[in-house]
N, C-alpha and C positions, 0 to 999 in steps of 0.2 A: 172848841175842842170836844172830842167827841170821847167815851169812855165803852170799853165790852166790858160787858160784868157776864161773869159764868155761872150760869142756873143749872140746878138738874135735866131740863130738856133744851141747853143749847144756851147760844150765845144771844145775845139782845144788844143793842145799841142806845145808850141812853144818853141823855147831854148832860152835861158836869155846869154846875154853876161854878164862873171864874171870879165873880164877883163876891164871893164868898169867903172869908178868913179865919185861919188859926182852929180857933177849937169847935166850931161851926162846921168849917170843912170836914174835919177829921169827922165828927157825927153823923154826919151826911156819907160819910163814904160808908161809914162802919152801918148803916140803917139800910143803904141802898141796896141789897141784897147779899151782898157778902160774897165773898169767892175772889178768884183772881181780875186783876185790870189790866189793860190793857192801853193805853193813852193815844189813838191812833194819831199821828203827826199827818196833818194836813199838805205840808209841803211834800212827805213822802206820797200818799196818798196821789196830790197833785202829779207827780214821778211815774207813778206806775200807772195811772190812767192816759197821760200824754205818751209811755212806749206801749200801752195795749192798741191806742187808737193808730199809730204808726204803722204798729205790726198788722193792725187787721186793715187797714188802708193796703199795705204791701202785699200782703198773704196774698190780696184780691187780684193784684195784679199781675202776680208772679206764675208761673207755671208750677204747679206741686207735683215735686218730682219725689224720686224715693228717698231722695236724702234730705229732704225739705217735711217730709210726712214724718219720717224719720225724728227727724231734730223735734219737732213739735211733739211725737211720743213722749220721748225722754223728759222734752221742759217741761210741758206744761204738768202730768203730775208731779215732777220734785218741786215747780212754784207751789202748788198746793199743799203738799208733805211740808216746804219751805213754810208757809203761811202758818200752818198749823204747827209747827213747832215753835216758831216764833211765837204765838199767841199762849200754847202751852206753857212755853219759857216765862211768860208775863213779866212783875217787877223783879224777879233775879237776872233779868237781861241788861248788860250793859256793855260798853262797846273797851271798855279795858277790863283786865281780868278781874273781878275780885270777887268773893263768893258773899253772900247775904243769903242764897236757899238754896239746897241741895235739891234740885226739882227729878223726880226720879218715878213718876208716871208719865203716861202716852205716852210718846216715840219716845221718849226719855227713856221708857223701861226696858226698852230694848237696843237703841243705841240712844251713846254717850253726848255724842255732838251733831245732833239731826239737823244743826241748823248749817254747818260747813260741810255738810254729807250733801244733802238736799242743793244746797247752792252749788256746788262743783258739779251735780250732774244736772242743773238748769244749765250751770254754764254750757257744760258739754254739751246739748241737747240746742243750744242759741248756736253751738261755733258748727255742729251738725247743718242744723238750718240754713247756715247763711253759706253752707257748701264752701267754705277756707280752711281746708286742711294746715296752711301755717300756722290758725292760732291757737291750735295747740301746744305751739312753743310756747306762747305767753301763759297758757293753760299748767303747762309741766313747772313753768315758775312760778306761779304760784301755790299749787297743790304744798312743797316742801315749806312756804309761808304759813299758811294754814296749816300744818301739822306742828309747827316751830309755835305757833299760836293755843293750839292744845297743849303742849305739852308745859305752857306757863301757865295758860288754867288750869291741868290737871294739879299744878305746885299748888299753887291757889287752894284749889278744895280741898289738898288732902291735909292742907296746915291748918285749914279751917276743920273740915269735918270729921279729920282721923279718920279711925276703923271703918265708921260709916261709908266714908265715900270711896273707900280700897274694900269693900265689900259689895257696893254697887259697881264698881270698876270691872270686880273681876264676874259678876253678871251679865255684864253688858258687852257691846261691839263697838268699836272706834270711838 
C-alpha cells in the first residue's frame, strides 16, 4: 500500500509499513511528516491504468475528429481537477454520507462538491469522445442521482457543523 503525505512543496509518495500495529502505527503516521493522507488503493490504481492503456491503444487508431479532440478537452482536465479534489478531499472522503471534516480549501473553497462536478463533465467529455449522443440519456439520469446525493450530504454536514458549514455554503458554488 502506498501513502501521499502533503509537504509544503508538494505531494511525495512513501510506503507505509503494514506490518506494523496499534500504537507503533499511529507514531509512524503522526512522525511521517504530517498533513493529509491519502491511501492509494492498488486495485483502483490497477482500473485507471488498464482504461488509460485502452484509450491510448484507441486514440491511435482512430481518426481525431472534432468531436473526439473535443471529448478529450473536456475529460481530460476535469480527470485532473477530479484527481485533485479527491486527494484534497483526503481522510473526510468516504463513499456514504457522513462528515468527520469539514474540508473547505482548494477546489473546496470555491466549489462545494468538486469531486461530482469534475466527474459529470469527464463523463461528458468520455460520452463526447466516443461520438454517442444517446448516452446522454443515461448521463441526464444520473446528474438528478448525484444532486439527490448532495443534498444528503449537505444534511450530513450542516447537523454536524452548523453555522460553520451554512457559512461556507453560502460562499461557495454547487
Amino acid at each position: 500500500m502506498l501513502e501521499f503525505s502533503n509537504f509544503s512543496c508538494g505531494w511525495r509518495c512513501a510506503p507505509v509499513r503494514t506490518s506494523v500495529r496499534g500504537r507503533e502505527r499511529r507514531r509512524i503516521a503522526r512522525n511521517s511528516g504530517g498533513g493529509c493522507r491519502l491511501k492509494l488503493n492498488l486495485g483502483t490504481l490497477a482500473v485507471v491504468v488498464v482504461l488509460a492503456l485502452i484509450f491510448a491503444i484507441q486514440a491511435r487508431t482512430v481518426p481525431w475528429t472534432v468531436p473526439r479532440v473535443a471529448g478529450v478537452a473536456i475529460a481530460l482536465p476535469a480527470f485532473v481537477l477530479f484527481v485533485l479534489a479527491r486527494i484534497q478531499l483526503g481522510r473526510a472522503f468516504s463513499v456514504q454520507a457522513k462528515a468527520t471534516t469539514l474540508v473547505t480549501t482548494g477546489l473546496y473553497s470555491r466549489i462545494r462538491n468538486p469531486i461530482y462536478f469534475f466527474g459529470a463533465l469527464m463523463i461528458a467529455g468520455v460520452i463526447v469522445f466516443v461520438n454517442k449522443p444517446w448516452l446522454f440519456l443515461i448521463f441526464a439520469v444520473l446528474i438528478p442521482l448525484q444532486v439527490y446525493r448532495v443534498r444528503k450530504e449537505e444534511q450530513v454536514l450542516a447537523e454536524k457543523f452548523g453555522a460553520a458549514y451554512l457559512d461556507y455554503k453560502r460562499q461557495t458554488w454547487f
